[in-house]
PDB file as gemmi writes it, atoms N, CA and C in Angstrom:
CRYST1    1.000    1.000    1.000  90.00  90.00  90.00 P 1                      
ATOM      1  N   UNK A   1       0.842  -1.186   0.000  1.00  0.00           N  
ATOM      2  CA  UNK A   1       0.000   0.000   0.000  1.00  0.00           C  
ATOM      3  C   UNK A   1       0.887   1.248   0.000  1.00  0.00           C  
ATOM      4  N   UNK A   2       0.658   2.191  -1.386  1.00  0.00           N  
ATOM      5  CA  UNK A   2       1.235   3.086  -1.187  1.00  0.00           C  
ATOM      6  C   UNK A   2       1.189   3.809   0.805  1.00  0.00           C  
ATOM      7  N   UNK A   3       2.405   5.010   0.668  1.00  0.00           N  
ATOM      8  CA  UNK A   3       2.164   6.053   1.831  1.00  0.00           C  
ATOM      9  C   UNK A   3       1.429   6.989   1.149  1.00  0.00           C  
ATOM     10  N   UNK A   4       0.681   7.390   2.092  1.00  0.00           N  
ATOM     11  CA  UNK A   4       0.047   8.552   2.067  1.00  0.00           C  
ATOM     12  C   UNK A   4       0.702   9.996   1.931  1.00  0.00           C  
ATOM     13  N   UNK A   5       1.608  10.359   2.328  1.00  0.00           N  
ATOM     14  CA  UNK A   5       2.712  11.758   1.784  1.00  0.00           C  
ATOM     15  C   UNK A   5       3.440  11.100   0.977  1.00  0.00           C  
ATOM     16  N   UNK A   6       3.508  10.068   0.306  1.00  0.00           N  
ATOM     17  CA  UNK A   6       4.059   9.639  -1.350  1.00  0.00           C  
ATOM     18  C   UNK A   6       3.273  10.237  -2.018  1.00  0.00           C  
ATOM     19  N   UNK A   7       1.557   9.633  -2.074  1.00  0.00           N  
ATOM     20  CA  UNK A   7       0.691   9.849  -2.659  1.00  0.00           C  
ATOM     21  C   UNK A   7       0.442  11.573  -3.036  1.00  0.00           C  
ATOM     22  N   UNK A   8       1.068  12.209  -2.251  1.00  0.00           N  
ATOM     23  CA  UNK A   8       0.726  13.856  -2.022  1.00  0.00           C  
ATOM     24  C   UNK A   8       1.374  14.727  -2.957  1.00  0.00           C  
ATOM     25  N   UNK A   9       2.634  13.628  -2.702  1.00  0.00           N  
ATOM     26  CA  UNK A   9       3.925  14.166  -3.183  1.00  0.00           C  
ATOM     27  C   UNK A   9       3.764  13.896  -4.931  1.00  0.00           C  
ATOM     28  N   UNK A  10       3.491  13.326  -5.064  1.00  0.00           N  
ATOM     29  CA  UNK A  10       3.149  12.477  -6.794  1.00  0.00           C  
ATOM     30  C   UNK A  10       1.869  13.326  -7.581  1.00  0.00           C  
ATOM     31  N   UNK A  11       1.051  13.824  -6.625  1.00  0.00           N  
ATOM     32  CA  UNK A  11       0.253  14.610  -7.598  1.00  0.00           C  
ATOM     33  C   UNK A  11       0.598  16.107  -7.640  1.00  0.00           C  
ATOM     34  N   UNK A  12       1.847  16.335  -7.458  1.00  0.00           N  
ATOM     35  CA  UNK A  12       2.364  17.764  -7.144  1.00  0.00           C  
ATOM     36  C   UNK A  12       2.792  17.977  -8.552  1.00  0.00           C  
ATOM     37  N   UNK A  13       2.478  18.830  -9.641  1.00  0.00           N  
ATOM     38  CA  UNK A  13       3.501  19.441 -10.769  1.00  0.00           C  
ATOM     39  C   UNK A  13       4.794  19.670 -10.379  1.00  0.00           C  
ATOM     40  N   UNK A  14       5.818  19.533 -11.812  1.00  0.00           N  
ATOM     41  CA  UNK A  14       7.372  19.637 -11.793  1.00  0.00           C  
ATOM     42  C   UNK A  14       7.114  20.821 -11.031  1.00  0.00           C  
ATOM     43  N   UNK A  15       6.819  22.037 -11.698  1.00  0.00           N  
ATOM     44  CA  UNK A  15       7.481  23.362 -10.868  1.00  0.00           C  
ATOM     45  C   UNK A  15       6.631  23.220  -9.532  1.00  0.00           C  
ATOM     46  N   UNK A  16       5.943  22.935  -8.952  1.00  0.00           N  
ATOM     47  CA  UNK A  16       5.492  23.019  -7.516  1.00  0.00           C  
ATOM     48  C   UNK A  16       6.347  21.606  -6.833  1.00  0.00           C  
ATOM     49  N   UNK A  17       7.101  20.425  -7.636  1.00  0.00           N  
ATOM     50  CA  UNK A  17       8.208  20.044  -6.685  1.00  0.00           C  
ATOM     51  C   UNK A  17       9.728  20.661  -6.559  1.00  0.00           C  
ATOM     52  N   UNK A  18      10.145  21.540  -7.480  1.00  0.00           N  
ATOM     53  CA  UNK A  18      10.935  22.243  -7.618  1.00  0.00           C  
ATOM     54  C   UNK A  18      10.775  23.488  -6.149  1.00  0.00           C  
ATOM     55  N   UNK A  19       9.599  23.781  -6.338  1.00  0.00           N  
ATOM     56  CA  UNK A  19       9.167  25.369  -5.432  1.00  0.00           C  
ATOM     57  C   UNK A  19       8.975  24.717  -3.773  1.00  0.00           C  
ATOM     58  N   UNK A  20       8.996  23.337  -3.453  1.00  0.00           N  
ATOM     59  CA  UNK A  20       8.940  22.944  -2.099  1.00  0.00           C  
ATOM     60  C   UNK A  20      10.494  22.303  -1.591  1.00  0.00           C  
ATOM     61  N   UNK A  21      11.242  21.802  -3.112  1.00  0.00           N  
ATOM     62  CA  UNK A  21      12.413  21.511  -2.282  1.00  0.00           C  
ATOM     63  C   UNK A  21      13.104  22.566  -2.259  1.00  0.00           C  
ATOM     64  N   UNK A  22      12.803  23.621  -2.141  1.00  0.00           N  
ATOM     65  CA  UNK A  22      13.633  24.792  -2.327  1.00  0.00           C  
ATOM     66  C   UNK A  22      12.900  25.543  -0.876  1.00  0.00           C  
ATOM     67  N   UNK A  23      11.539  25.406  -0.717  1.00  0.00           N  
ATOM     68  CA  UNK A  23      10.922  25.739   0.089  1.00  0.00           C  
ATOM     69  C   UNK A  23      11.997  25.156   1.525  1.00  0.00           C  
ATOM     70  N   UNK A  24      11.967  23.445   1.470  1.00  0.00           N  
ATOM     71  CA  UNK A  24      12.126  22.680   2.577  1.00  0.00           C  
ATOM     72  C   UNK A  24      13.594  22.817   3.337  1.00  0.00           C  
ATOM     73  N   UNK A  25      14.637  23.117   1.784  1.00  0.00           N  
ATOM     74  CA  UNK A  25      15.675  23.437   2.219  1.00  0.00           C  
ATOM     75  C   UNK A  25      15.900  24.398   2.896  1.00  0.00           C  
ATOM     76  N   UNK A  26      14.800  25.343   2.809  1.00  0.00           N  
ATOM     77  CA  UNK A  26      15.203  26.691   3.578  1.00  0.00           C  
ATOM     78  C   UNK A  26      15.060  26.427   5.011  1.00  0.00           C  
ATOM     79  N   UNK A  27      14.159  25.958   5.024  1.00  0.00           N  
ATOM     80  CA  UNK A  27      13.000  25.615   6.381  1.00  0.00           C  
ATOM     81  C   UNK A  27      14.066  24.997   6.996  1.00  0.00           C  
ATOM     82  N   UNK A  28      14.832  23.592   6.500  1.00  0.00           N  
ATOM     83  CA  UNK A  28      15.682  23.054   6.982  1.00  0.00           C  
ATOM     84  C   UNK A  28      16.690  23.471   8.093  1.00  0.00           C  
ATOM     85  N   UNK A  29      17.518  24.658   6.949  1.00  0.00           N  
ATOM     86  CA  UNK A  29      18.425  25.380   7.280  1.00  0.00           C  
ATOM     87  C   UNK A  29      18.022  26.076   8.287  1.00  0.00           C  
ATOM     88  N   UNK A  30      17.344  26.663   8.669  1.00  0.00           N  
ATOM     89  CA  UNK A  30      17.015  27.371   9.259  1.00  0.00           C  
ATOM     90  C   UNK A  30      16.352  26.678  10.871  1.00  0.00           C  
ATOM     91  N   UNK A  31      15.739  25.458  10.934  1.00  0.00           N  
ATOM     92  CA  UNK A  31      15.809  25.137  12.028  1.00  0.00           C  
ATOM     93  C   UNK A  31      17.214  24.120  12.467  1.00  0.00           C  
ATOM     94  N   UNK A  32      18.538  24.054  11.284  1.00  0.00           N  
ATOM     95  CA  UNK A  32      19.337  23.276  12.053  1.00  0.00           C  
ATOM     96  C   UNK A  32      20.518  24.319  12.760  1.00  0.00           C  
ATOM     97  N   UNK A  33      20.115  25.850  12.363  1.00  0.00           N  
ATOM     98  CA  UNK A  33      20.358  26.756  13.026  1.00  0.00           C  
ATOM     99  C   UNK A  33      19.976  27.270  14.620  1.00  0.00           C  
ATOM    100  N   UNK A  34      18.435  27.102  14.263  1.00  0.00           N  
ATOM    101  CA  UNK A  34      17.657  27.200  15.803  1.00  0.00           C  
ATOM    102  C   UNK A  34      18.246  26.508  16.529  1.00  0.00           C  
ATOM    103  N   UNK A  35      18.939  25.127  15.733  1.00  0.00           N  
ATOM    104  CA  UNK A  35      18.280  23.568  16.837  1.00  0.00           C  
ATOM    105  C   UNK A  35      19.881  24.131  17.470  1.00  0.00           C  
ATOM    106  N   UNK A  36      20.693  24.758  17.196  1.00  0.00           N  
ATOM    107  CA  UNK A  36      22.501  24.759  17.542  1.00  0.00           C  
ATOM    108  C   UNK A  36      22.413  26.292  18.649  1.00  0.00           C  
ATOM    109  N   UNK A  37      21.587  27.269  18.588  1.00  0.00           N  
ATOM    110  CA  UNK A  37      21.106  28.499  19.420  1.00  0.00           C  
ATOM    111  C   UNK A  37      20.802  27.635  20.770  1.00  0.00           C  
ATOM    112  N   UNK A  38      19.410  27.031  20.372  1.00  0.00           N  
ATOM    113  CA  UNK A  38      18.951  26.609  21.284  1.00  0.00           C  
ATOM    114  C   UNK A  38      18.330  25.820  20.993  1.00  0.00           C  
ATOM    115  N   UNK A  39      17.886  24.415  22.094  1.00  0.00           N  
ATOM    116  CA  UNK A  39      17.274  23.100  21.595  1.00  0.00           C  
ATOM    117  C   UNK A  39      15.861  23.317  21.319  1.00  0.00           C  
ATOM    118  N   UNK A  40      15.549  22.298  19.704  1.00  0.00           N  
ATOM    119  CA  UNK A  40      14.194  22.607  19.546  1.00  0.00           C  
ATOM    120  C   UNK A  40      13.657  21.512  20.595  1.00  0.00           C  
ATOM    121  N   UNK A  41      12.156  22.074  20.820  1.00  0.00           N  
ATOM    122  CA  UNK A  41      11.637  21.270  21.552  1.00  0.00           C  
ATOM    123  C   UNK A  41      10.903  19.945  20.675  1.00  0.00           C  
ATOM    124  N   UNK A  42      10.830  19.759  19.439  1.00  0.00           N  
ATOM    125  CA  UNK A  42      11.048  18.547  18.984  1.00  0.00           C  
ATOM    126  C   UNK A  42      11.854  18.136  17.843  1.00  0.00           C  
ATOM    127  N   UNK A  43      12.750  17.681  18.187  1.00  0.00           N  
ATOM    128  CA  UNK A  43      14.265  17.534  16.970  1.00  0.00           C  
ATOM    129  C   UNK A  43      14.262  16.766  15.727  1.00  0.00           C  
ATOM    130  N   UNK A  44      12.806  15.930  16.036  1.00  0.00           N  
ATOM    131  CA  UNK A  44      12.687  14.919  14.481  1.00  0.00           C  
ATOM    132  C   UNK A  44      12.327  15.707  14.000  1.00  0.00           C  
ATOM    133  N   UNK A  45      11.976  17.383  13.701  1.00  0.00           N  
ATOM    134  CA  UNK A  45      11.432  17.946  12.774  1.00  0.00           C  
ATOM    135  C   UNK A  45      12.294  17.912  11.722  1.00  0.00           C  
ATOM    136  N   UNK A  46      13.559  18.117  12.355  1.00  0.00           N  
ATOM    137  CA  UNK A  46      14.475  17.813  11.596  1.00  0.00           C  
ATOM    138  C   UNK A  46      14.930  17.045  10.382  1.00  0.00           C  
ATOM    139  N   UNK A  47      14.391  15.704  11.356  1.00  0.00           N  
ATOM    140  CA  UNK A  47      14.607  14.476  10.075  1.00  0.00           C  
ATOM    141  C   UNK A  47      13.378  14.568   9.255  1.00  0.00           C  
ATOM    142  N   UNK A  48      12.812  14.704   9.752  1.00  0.00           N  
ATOM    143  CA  UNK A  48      11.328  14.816   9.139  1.00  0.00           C  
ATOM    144  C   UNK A  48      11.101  15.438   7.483  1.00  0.00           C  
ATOM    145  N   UNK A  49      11.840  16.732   7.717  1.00  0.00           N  
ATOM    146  CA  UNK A  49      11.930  17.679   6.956  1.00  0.00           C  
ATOM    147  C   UNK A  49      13.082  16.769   6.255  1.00  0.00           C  
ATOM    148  N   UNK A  50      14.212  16.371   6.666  1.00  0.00           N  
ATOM    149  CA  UNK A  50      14.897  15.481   5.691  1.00  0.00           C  
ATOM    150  C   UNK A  50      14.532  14.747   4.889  1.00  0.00           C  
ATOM    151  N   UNK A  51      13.405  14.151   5.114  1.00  0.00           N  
ATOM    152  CA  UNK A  51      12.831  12.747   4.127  1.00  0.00           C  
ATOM    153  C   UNK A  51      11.671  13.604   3.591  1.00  0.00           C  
ATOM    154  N   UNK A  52      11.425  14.647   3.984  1.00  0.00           N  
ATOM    155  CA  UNK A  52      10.226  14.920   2.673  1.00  0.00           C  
ATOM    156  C   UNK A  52      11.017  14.978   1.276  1.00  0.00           C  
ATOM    157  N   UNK A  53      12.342  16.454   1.805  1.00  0.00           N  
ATOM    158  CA  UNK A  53      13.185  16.751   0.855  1.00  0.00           C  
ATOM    159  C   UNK A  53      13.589  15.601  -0.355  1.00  0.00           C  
ATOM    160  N   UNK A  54      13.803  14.155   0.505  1.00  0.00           N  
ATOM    161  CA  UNK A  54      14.508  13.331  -0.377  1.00  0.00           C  
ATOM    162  C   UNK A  54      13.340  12.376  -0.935  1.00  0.00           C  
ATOM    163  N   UNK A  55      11.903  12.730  -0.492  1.00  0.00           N  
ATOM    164  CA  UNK A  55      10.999  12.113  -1.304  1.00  0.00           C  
ATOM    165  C   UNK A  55      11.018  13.042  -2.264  1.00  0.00           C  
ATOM    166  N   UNK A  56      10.178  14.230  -2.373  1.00  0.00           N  
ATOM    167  CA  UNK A  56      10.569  15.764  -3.389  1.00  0.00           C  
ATOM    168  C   UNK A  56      11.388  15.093  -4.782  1.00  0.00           C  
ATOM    169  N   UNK A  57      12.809  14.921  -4.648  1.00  0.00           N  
ATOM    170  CA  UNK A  57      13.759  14.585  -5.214  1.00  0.00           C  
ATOM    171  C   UNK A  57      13.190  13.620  -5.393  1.00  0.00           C  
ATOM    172  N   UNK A  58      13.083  12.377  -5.296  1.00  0.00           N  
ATOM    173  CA  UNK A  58      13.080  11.159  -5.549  1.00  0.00           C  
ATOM    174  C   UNK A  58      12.466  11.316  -6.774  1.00  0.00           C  
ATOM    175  N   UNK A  59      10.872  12.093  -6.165  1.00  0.00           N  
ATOM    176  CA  UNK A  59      10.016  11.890  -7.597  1.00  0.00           C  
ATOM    177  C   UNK A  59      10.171  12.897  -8.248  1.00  0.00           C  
ATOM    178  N   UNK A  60      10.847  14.105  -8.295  1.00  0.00           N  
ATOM    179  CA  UNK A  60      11.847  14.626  -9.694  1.00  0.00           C  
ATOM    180  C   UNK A  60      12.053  13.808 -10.539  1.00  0.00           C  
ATOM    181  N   UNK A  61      13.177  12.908  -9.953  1.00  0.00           N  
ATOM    182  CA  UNK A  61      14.384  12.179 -10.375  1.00  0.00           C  
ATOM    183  C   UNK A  61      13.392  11.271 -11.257  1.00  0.00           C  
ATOM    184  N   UNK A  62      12.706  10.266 -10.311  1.00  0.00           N  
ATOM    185  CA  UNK A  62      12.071   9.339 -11.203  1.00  0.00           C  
ATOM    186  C   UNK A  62      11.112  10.062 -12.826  1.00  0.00           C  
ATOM    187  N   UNK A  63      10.485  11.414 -12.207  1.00  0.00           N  
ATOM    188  CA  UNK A  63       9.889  11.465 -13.890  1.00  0.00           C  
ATOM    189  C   UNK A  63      10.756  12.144 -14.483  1.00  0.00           C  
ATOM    190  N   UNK A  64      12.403  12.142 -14.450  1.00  0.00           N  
ATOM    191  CA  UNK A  64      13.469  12.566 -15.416  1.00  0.00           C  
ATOM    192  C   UNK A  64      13.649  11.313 -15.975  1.00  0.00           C  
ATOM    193  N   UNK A  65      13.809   9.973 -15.363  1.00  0.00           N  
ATOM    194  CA  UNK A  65      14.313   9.196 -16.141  1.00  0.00           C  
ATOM    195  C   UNK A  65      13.239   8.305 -16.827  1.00  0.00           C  
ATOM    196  N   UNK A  66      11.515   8.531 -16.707  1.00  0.00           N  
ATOM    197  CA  UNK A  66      10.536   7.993 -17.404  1.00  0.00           C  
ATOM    198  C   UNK A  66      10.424   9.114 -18.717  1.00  0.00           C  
ATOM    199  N   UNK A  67      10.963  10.213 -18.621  1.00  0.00           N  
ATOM    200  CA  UNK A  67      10.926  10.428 -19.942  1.00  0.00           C  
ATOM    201  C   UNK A  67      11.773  10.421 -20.990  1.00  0.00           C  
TER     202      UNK A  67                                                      
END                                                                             
């Protein structure tokens, strides 16, 4: 059974996955900044935000090489 934020992620247009990993990276950056100031009070956001990014990408990647 597909995941459900696969599924989300797959009906997103090229330029709106382009405009979130660019989005996520920021977001990223920016709380692995907070998290080094001071501790976030929940740190998987972190990873969290990691694996959207590398789903994002994934399905770039995959409809570069189906076409």
């Amino acid at each position: 059974m597909p995941n459900k934020k696969y599924e989300e992620v797959k009906s997103l247009a090229n330029e709106e996955l382009l405009q979130q990993i660019a989005d996520n990276k920021l977001r990223l950056q920016r709380l692995r900044f907070n998290h080094s100031v001071s501790p976030l009070e929940n740190p998987n956001v972190l990873g969290e935000t990691r694996k959207l990014i590398a789903r994002l990408k994934t399905e770039l990647r995959k409809r570069e090489l189906s076409k």
